[in-house]
C-alpha positions in Angstrom: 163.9 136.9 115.9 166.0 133.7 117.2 164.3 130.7 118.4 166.4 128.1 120.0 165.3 125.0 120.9 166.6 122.9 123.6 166.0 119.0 122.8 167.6 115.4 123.2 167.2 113.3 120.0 166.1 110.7 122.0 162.9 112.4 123.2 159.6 111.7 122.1 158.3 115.0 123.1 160.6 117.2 121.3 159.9 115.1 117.8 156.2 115.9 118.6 156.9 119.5 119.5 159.4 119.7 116.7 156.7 119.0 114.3 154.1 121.7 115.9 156.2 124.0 116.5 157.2 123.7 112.3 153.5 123.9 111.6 153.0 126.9 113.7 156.2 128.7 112.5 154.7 127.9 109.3 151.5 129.6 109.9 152.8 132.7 111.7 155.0 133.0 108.1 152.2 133.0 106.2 150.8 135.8 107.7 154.0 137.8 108.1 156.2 136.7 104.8 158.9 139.4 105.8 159.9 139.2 109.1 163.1 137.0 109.1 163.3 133.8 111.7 166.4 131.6 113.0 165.8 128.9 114.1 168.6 126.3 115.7 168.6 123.2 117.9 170.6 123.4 121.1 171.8 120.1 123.2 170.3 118.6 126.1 170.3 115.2 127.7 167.5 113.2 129.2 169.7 110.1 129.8 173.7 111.2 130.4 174.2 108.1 131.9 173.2 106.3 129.0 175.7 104.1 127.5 178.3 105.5 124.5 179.3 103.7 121.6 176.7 101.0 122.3 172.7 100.6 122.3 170.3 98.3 124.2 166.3 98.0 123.4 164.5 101.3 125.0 162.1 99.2 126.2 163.8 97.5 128.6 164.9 100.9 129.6 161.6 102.4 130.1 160.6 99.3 132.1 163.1 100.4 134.7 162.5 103.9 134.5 159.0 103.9 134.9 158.1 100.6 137.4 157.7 97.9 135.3 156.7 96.7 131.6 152.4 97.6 132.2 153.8 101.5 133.3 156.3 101.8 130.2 153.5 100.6 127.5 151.2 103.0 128.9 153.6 105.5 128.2 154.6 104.2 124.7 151.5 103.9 123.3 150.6 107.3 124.9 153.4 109.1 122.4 153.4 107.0 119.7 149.8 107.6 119.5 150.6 111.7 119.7 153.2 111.1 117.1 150.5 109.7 114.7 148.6 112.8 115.0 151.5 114.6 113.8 152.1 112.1 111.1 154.8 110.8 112.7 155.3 106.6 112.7 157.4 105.8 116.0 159.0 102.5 116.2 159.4 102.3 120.2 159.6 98.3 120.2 162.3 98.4 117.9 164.2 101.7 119.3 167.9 101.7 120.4 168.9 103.4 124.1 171.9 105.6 123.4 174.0 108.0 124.7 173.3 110.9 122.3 176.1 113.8 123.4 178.1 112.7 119.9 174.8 113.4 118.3 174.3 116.7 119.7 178.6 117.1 118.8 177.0 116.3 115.3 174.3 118.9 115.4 177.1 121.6 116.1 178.9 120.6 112.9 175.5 120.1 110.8 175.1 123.9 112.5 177.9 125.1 110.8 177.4 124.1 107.4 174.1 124.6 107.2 172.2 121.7 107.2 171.1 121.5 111.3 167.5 120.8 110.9 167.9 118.3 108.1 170.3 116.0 110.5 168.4 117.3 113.3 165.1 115.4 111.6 166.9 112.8 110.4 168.7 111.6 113.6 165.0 111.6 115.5 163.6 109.3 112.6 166.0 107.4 112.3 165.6 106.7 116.4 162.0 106.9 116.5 161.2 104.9 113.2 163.9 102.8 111.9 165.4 101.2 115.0 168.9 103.3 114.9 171.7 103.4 117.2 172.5 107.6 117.6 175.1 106.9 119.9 177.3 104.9 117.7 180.2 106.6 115.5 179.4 104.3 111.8 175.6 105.2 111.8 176.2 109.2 112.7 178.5 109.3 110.0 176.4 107.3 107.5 173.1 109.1 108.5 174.9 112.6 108.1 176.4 111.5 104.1 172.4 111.2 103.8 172.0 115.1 104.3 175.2 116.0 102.3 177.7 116.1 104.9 181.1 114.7 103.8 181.6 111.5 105.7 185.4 111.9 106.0 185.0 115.5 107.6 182.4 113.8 109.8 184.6 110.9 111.0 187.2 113.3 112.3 184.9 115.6 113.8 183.2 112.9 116.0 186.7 110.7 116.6 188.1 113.6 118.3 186.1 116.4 120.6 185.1 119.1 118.1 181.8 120.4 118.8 182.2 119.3 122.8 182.6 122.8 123.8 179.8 124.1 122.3 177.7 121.3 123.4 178.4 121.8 127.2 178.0 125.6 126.7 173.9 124.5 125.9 174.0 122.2 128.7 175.7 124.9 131.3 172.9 128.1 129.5 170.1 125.3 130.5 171.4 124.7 133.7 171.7 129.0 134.4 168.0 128.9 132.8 166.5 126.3 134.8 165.8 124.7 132.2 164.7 121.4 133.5 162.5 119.4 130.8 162.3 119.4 127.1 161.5 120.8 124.6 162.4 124.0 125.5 161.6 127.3 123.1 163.7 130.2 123.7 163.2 133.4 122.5 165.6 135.7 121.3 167.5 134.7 125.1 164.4 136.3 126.4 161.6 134.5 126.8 160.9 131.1 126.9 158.0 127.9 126.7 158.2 124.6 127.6 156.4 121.4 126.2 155.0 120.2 122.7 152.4 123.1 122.5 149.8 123.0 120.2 150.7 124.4 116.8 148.6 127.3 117.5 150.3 128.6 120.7 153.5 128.4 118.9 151.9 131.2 116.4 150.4 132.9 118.7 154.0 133.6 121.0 155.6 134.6 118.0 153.2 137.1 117.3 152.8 138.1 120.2 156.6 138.4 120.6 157.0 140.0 116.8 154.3 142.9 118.3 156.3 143.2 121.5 159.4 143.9 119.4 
């Protein structure tokens, strides 16, 4: 089985759901130690327009998106407070707006050599937690040295257009899939759930699914 998972590394929700859908994969493992599971992260962008090669303060950002500062610390403290349930410490006061399609360009080439979820977690922390800037060249390529990618390779990947094609591909299948929010869970091109289920829904698709099969 294939499991694809459409997410923005900007997205609170999909670090929440990345973490229960883990634990759930996890379970449904446990209780089925042969059955053989990709998993990969696909590109999408809540915020296209947001600027490249630069950052401002997200909460500025989510003052404007959402009506004013009382709406957007509502909604802070609302998933910062989920994240803590998943053991998750989000830093939205000191998080960075960015433009993230380099970072999803990244996640193509971390793809390829094997090491796609480790940069895939460590772009979201270091967003969510340590006051990043994703959407600037310097930190992708120093945060991807941290998971064993060879900085040099990584500089000439992300100074030209590599992985570009590959990204718009995930954006045009989302599109052709109505795909419309994130995070998205697709099933061997199949099926699909939206949202930062519960761990236990997570299990219970992919058993359901594994039956199916």
């Amino acid at each position: 089985m294939k499991v694809e998972i459409w997410s923005d590394v900007v997205c609170p929700w999909c670090y929440i759901g990345k973490r229960r859908f883990e634990r759930g994969l996890a379970a449904f493992r446990q209780e089925n130690p042969d059955v053989e599971i990709e998993v990969a992260y696909r590109s999408y962008q809540l915020d296209p327009t947001a600027p490249g090669g630069r950052a401002e303060p997200v909460v500025a950002a989510y003052e404007k998106k959402f009506g004013g500062p009382t709406q957007a610390a509502e909604i802070i403290d609302r998933v910062t407070s989920e994240a803590a349930g998943e053991g998750l410490a989000f830093r939205m006061d000191i998080a960075q707006r960015a433009n993230t399609q380099m970072a999803h360009r990244l996640l193509v080439l971390a793809e390829r050599e094997g090491v796609q979820h480790e940069m895939k977690e460590r772009l979201m922390r270091a967003y969510f937690s340590e006051g990043e800037s994703v959407g600037v060249l310097e930190t992708l390529v120093r945060l991807a040295t941290e998971v064993g990618l060879d900085g040099e390779m990584v500089g000439e990947w992300l100074a030209g257009n590599a992985g570009k094609a590959e990204v718009l591909s995930h954006f045009e299948f989302a599109m052709q899939a109505n795909i419309t929010s994130v995070p998205t869970f697709v099933f061997d091109r199949q099926a699909g759930v939206a949202g930062a289920q519960p761990a236990e829904v997570f299990t219970q698709i992919l058993a359901e699914l594994y039956t199916r099969a």
